[in-house]
MIVOKE-761009 format. One record per residue (C-alpha): residue in one letter; y negated, x, z negated; chain. Coordinates in nm, 2 decimals. Example, Ala and Ser with C-alpha at 12.3 -4.5 7.8 and 13.67 -1.06 7.14 Angstrom:
SITE residuo      Y      X      Z cadena
SITE       A   0.45   1.23  -0.78      A
SITE       S   0.11   1.37  -0.71      A
//
This chain:
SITE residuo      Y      X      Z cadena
SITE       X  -9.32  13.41   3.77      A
SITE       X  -9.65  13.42   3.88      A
SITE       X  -9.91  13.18   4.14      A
SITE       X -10.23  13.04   4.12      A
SITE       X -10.23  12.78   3.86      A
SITE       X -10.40  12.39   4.00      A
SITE       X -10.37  12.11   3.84      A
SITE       X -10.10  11.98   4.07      A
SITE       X  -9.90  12.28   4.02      A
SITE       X  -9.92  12.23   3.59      A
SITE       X  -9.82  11.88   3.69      A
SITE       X  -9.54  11.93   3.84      A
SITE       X  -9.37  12.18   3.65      A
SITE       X  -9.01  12.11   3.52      A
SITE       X  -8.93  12.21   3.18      A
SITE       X  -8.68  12.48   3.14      A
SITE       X  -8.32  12.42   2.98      A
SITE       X  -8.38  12.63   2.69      A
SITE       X  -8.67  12.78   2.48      A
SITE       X  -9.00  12.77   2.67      A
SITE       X  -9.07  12.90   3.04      A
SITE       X  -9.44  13.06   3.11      A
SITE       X  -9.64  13.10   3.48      A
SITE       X  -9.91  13.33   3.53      A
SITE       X -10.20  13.26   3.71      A
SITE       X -10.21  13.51   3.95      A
SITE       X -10.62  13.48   3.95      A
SITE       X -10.66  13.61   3.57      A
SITE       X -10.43  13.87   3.42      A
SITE       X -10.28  13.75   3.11      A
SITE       X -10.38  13.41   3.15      A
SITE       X -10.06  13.14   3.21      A
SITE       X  -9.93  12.83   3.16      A
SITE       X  -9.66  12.75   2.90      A
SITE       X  -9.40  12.46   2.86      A
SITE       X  -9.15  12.39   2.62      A
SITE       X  -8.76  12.22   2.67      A
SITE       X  -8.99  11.92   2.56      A
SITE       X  -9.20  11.91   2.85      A
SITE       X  -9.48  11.99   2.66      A
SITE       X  -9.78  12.22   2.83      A
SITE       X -10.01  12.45   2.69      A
SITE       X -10.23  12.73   2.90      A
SITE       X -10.24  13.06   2.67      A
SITE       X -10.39  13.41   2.74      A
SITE       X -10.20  13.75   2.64      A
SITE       X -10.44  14.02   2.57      A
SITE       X -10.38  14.35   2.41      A
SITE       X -10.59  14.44   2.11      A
SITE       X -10.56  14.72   1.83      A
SITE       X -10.28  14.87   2.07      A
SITE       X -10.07  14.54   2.03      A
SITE       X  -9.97  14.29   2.20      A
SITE       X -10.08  13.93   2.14      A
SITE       X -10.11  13.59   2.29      A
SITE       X -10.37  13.29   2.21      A
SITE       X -10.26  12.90   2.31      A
SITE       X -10.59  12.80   2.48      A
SITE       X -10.54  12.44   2.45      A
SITE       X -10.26  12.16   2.56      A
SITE       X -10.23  11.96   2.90      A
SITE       X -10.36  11.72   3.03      A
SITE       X -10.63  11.76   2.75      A
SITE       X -10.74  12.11   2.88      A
SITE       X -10.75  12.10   3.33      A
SITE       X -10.66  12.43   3.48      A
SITE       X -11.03  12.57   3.57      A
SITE       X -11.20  12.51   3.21      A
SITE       X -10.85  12.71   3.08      A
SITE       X -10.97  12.99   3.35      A
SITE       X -11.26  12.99   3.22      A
SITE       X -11.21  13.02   2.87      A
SITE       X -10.99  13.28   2.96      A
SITE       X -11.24  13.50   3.14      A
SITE       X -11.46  13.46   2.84      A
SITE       X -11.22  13.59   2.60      A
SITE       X -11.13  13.85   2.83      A
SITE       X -11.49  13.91   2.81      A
SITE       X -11.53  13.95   2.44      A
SITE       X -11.18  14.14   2.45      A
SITE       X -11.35  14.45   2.66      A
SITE       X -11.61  14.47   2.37      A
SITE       X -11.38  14.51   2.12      A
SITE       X -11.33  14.16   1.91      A
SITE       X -10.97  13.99   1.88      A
SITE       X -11.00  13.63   1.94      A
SITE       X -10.66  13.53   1.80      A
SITE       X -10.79  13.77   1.46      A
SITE       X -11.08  13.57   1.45      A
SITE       X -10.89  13.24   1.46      A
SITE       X -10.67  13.36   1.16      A
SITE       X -11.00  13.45   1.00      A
SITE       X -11.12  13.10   1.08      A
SITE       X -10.82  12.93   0.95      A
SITE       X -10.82  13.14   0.63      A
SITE       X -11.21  13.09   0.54      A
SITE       X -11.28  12.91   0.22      A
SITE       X -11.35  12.55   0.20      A
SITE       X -11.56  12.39   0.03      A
SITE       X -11.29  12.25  -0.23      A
SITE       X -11.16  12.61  -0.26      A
SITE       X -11.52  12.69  -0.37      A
SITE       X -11.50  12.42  -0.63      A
SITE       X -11.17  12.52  -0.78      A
SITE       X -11.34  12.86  -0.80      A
SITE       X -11.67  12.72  -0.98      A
SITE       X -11.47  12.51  -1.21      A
SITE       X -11.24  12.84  -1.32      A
SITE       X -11.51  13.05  -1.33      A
SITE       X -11.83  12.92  -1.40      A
SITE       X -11.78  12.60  -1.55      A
SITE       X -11.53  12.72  -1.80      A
SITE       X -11.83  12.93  -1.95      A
SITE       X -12.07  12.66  -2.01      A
SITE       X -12.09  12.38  -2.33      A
SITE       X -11.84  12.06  -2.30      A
SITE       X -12.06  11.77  -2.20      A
SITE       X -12.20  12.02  -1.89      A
SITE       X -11.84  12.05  -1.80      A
SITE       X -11.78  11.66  -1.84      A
SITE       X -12.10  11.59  -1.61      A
SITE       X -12.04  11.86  -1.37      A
SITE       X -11.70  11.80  -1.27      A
SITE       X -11.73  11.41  -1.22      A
SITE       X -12.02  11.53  -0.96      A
SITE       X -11.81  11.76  -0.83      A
SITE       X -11.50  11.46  -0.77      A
SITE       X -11.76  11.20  -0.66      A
SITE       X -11.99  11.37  -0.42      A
SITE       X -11.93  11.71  -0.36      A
SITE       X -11.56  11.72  -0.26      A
SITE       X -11.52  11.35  -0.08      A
SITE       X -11.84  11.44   0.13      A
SITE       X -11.79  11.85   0.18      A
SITE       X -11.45  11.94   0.03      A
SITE       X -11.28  12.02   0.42      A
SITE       X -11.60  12.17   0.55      A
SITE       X -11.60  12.58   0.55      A
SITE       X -11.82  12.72   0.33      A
SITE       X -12.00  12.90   0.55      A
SITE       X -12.03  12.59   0.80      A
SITE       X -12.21  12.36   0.50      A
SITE       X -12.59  12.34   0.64      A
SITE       X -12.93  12.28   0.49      A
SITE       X -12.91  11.90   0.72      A
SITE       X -12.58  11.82   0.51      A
SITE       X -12.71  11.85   0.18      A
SITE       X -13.01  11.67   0.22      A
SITE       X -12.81  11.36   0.37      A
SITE       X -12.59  11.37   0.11      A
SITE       X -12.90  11.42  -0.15      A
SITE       X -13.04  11.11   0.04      A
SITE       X -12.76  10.90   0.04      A
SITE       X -12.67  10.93  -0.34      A
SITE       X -13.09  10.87  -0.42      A
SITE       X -13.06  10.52  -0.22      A
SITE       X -12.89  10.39  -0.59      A
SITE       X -12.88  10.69  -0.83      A
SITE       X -13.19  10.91  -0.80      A
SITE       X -13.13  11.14  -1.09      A
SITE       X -12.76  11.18  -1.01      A
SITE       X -12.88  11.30  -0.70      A
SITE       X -13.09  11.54  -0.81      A
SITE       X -12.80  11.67  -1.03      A
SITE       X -12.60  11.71  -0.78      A
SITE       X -12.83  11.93  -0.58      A
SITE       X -12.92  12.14  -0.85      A
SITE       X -12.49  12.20  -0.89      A
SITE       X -12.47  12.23  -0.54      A
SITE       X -12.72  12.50  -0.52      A
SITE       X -12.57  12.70  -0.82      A
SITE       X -12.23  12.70  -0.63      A
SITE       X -12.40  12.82  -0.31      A
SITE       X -12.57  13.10  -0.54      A
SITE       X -12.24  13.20  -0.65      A
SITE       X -12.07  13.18  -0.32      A
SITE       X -12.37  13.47  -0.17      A
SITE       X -12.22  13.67  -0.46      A
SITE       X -11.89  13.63  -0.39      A
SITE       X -11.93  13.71  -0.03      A
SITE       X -11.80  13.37   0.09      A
SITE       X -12.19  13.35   0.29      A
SITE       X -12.49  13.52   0.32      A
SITE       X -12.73  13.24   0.21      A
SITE       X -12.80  12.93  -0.01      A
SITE       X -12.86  12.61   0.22      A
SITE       X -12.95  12.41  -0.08      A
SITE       X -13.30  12.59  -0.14      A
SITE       X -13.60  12.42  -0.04      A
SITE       X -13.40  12.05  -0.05      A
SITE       X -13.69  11.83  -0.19      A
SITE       X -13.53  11.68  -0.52      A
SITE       X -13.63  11.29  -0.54      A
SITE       X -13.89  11.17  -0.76      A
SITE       X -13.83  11.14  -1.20      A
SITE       X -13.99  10.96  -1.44      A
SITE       X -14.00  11.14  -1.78      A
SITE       X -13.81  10.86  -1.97      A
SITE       X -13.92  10.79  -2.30      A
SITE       X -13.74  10.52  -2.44      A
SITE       X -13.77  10.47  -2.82      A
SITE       X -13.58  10.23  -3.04      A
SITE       X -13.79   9.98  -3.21      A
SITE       X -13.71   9.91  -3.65      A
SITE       X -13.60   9.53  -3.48      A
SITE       X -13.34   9.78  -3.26      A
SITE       X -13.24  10.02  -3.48      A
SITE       X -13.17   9.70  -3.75      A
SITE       X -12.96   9.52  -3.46      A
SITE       X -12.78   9.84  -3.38      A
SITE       X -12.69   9.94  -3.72      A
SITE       X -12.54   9.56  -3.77      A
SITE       X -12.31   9.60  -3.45      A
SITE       X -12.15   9.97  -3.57      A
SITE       X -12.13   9.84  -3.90      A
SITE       X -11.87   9.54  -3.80      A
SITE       X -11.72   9.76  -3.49      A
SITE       X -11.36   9.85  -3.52      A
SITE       X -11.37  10.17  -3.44      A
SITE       X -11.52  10.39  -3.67      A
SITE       X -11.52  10.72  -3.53      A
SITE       X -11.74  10.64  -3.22      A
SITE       X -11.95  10.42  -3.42      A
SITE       X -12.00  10.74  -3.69      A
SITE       X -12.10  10.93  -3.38      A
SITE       X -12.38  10.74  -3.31      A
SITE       X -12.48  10.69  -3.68      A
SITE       X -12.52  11.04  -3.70      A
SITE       X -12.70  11.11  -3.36      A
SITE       X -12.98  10.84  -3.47      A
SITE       X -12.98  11.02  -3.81      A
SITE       X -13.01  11.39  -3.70      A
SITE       X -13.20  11.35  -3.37      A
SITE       X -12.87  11.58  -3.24      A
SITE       X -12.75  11.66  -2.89      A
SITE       X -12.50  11.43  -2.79      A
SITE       X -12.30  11.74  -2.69      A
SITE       X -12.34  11.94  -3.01      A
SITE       X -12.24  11.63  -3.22      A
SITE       X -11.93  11.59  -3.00      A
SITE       X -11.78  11.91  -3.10      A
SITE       X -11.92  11.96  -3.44      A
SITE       X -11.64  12.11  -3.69      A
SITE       X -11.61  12.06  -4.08      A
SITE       X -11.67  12.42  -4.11      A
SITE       X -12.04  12.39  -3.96      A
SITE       X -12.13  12.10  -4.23      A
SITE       X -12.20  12.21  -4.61      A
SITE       X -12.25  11.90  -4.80      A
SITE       X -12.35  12.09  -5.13      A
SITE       X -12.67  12.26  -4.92      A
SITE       X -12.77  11.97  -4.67      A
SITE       X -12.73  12.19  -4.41      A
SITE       X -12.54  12.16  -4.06      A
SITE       X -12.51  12.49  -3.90      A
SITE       X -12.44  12.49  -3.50      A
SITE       X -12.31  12.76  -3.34      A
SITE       X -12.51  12.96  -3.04      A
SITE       X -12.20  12.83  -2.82      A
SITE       X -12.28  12.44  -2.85      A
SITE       X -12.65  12.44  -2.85      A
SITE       X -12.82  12.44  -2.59      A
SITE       X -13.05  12.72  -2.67      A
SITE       X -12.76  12.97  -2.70      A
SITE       X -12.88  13.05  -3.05      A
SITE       X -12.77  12.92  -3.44      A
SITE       X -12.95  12.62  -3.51      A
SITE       X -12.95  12.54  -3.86      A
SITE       X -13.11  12.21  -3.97      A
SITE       X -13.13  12.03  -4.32      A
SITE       X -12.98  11.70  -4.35      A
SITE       X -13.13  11.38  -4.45      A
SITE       X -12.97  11.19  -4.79      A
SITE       X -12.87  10.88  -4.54      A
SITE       X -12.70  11.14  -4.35      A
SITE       X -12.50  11.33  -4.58      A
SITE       X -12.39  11.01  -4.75      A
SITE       X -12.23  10.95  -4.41      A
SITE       X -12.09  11.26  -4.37      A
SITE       X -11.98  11.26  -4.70      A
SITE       X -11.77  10.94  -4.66      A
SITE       X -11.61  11.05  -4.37      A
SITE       X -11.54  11.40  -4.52      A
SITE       X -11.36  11.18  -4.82      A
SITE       X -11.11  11.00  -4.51      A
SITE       X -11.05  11.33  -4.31      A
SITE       X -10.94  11.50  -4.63      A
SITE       X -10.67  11.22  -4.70      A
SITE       X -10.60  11.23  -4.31      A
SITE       X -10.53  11.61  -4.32      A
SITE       X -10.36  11.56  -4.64      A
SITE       X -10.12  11.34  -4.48      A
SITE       X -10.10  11.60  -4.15      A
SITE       X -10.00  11.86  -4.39      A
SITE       X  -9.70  11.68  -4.52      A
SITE       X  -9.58  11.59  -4.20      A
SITE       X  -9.58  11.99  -4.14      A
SITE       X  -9.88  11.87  -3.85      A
SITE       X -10.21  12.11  -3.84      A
SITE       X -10.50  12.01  -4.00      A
SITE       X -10.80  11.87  -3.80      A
SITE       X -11.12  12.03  -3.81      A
SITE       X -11.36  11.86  -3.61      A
SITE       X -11.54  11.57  -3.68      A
SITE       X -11.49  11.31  -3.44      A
SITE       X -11.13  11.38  -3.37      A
SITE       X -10.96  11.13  -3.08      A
SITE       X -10.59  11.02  -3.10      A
SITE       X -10.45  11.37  -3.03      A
SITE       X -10.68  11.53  -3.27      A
SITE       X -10.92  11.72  -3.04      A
SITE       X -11.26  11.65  -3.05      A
SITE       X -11.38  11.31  -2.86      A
SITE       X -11.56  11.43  -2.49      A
SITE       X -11.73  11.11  -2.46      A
SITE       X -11.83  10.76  -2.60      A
SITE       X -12.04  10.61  -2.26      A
SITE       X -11.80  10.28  -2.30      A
SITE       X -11.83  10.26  -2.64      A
SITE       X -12.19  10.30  -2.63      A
SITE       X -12.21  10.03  -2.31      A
SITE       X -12.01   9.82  -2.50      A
SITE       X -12.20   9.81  -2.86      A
SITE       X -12.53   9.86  -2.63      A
SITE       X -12.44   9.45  -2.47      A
SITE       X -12.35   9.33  -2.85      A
SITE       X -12.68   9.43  -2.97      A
SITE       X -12.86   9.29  -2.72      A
SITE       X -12.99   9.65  -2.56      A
SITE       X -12.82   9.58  -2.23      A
SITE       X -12.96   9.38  -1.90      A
SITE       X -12.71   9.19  -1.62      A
SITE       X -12.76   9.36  -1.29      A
SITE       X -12.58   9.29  -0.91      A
SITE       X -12.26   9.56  -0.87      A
SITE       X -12.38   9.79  -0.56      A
SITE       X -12.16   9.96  -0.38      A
SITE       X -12.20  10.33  -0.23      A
SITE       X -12.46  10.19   0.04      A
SITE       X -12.66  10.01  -0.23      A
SITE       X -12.56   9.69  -0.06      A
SITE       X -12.44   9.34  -0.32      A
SITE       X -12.04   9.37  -0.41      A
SITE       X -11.96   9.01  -0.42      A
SITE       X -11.61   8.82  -0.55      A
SITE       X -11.37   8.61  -0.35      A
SITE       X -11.62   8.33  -0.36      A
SITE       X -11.90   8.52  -0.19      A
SITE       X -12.03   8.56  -0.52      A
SITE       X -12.27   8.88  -0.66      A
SITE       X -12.05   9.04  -0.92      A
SITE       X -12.26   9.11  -1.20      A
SITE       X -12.26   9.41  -1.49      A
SITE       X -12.39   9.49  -1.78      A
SITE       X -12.62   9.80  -1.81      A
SITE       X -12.75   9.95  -2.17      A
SITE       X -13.12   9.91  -2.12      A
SITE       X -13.11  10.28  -2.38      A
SITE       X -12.96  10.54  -2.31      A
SITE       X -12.77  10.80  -2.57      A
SITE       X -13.04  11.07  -2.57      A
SITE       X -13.24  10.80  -2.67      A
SITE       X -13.15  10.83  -3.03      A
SITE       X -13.27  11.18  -2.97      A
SITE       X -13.58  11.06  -2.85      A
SITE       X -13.63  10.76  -3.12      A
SITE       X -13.56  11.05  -3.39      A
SITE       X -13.84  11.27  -3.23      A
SITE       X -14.09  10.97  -3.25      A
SITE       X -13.99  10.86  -3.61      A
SITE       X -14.08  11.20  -3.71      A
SITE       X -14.39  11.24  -3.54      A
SITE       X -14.50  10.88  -3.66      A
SITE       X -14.46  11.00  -3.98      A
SITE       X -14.69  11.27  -3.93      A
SITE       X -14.51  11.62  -3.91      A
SITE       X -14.62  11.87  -3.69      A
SITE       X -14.52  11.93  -3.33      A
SITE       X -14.38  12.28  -3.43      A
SITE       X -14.18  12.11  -3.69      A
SITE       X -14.04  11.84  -3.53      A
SITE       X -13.95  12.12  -3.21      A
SITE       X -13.77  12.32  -3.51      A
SITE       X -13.57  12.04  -3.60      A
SITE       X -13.48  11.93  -3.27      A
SITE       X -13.42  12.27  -3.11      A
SITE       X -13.65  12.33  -2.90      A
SITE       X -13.72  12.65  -2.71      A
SITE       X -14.04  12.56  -2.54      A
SITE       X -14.30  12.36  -2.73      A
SITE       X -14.39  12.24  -2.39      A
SITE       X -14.09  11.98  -2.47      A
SITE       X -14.19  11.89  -2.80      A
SITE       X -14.55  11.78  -2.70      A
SITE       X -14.45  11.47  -2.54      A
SITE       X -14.44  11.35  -2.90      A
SITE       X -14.76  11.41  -2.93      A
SITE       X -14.94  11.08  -2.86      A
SITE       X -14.72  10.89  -3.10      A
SITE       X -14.88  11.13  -3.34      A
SITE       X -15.18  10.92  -3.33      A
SITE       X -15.05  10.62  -3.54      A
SITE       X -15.02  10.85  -3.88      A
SITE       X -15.39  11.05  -3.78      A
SITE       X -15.56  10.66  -3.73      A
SITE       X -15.46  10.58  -4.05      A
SITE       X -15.54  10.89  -4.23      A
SITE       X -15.89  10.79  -4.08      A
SITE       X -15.90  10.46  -4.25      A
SITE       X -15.80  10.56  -4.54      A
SITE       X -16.11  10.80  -4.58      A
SITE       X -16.29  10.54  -4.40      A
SITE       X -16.19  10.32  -4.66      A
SITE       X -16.29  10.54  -4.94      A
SITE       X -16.65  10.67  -4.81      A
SITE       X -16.71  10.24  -4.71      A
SITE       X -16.64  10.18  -5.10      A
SITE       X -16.81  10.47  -5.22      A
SITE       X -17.07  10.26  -5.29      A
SITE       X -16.88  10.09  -5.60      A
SITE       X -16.82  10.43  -5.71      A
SITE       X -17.25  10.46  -5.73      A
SITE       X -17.30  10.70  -5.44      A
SITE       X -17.45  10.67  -5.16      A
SITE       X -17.30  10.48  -4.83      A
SITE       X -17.48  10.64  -4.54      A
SITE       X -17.47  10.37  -4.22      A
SITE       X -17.45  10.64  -3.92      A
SITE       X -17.65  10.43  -3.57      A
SITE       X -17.67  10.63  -3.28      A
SITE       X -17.56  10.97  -3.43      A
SITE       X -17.91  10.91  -3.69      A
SITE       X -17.91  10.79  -4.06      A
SITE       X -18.00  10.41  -4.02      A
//
């Protein structure tokens, strides 16, 4: 059946007793009208390409009128006589990777390559920003506009989160070039938001308050974990995973492996007495724990901070929040929601938290500055801390001054009372003998 589709004429078609029923426009070739037992109406196009036979829907009625369908169908006609297949293309459409399928990808084959903590912190910005903003959107579709809104959006509250998540972002965009899911990275040249190097240090009144509230806490194995990150001036994630193995408690010596430090290389560093008396007490309870495992036929843990199931512990943040507030290192700020905007109770009320005015890597840092108060060299303190680049040890540097001012009394001291010893005391005025 064919005529020249109107409007009027779609409209008034009656839907066939059976299976669908299609009319031809007798204006395009190929080009027709199709209705269903259901009465529903859809204009579709069928084209021959590759030397077989296929059909497109166009779009339904009423949504689509009869001469935009026409002219849709002219202009696949069009690109039909030049060789492409629309209805291929669609399939291709359909079957391109999404931004989620990218981050199953990432997470399979990248992330499961890099240390534990990176994993932590890269997956939770994967579920919070990445995959609720741009998990439906094609990878090839993602633009250089929608990262930077969502960049801007996350700095509104949480500058340095946002930056994070640009910088994974930009490493899944590299990866997606390589595997041939685009041909560029829309992420470059997205302006990261402004840092401050945060150098928080622990003061003796801190570090005495601290050491008080994981004393009394409960549990142990968190509180141990801290103990020894303020003790070894250790990466939260190398402490995490450390193993029995790594620790000899005859030498002094914790070995880490390349694969938990961050600069992919054995780290070995000596241990201080207060530290090995730690690990030495806890080496006493996971003997008698593993003792106990081995008569209940159970295998024997090996790390050091083992969680309820016996693998390692992957994070402390609440325990830390929660000890942080008990020792009075914490501040009481409004909730804010996604927008940055109050969250308030029932009452109309702010809701208020708790936030640890120190953060974890603190310790780190508080470590670094005890040792360069007390006078050791920027290459050994970089040693000790693993640093590659001595670039990152030299913000220590200034605190330096404390131990190199009093070196300078003391000689002061000495060449001032000199003259008690009978020698001369030379009063310098001006850069001249007085």
């Amino acid at each position: 059946m064919a005529e020249k589709l109107t409007d009027t004429a779609v409209k008034d078609l009656a839907p066939p007793a059976a299976g669908n029923r299609i009319t031809y426009d007798t204006e395009v070739k190929g080009f027709g009208v199709r209705i269903t037992k259901a009465g529903a109406k859809a204009f579709i196009l069928n084209y021959r390409a590759g030397g077989n036979e296929k059909r497109i829907t166009i779009g339904s009625y009423p949504d689509w009128h009869v001469n935009d369908a026409r002219k849709e169908a002219k202009a696949m006609k069009r690109r039909i006589d030049v060789g492409e297949d629309p209805m291929a293309d669609r399939h291709a459409d359909r079957a391109a990777p999404t931004m989620n399928d990218l981050a199953d990808r990432f997470e399979a084959e990248h992330l499961s390559k890099r240390r534990p903590t990176t994993q932590v912190d890269y997956r939770a910005i994967l579920r919070l920003y990445v995959r609720p903003s741009l998990g439906t959107t094609k990878v090839v579709d993602v633009r250089h506009a929608d990262v930077e809104r969502l960049h801007a959006r996350i700095s509104k509250t949480a500058p340095y989160r946002a930056n994070r998540t640009v910088a994974v972002l930009s490493k899944m965009m590299a990866l997606a070039v390589k595997w041939e899911m685009r041909s560029d990275n829309p992420v470059i040249g997205i302006e990261r938001a402004p840092e401050q190097k945060r150098e928080r240090f622990l003061t003796p009144a801190e570090i005495a308050r601290l050491s008080e509230v994981l004393t009394a806490h409960p549990e142990k194995t968190s509180a141990n974990v801290v103990r020894l990150l303020l003790l070894t001036g250790a990466r939260r994630g190398e402490t995490l995973v450390a193993t029995w193995p790594q620790i000899d408690l005859a030498a002094g010596m914790w070995t880490k492996p390349a694969a938990t430090t961050k600069q992919k290389k054995d780290h070995r560093v000596p241990l201080s007495a207060p530290a090995l008396q730690l690990l030495s007490e806890m080496k006493i309870e996971a003997d008698q724990e593993n003792a106990r495992r081995i008569r209940d036929k159970l295998p024997a843990i090996t790390c050091l901070f083992p969680s309820t199931d016996g693998k390692p512990l992957t994070d402390i943040k609440h325990f830390w929040a929660s000890i942080c507030r008990t020792a009075g290192l914490s501040i009481s700020v409004e909730q804010k929601d996604a927008k940055g905007r109050p969250v308030e109770n029932a009452k109309g009320e702010p809701i208020m938290v708790w936030h640890p005015t120190v953060r974890l890597h603190d310790l780190r840092h508080t470590h670094a500055a005890i040792l360069a108060s007390l006078g050791l060299s920027l290459p050994i303190i970089g040693r000790l801390l693993g640093h590659t680049q001595a670039a990152t040890t030299q913000r220590y540097a200034h605190l330096m001054d404390d131990p190199l001012r009093a070196a300078t009394e003391r000689a002061g001291a000495v060449i001032a009372g000199a003259g008690h010893l009978g020698a001369e005391v030379i009063t310098m005025i001006g850069g001249k003998r007085a």
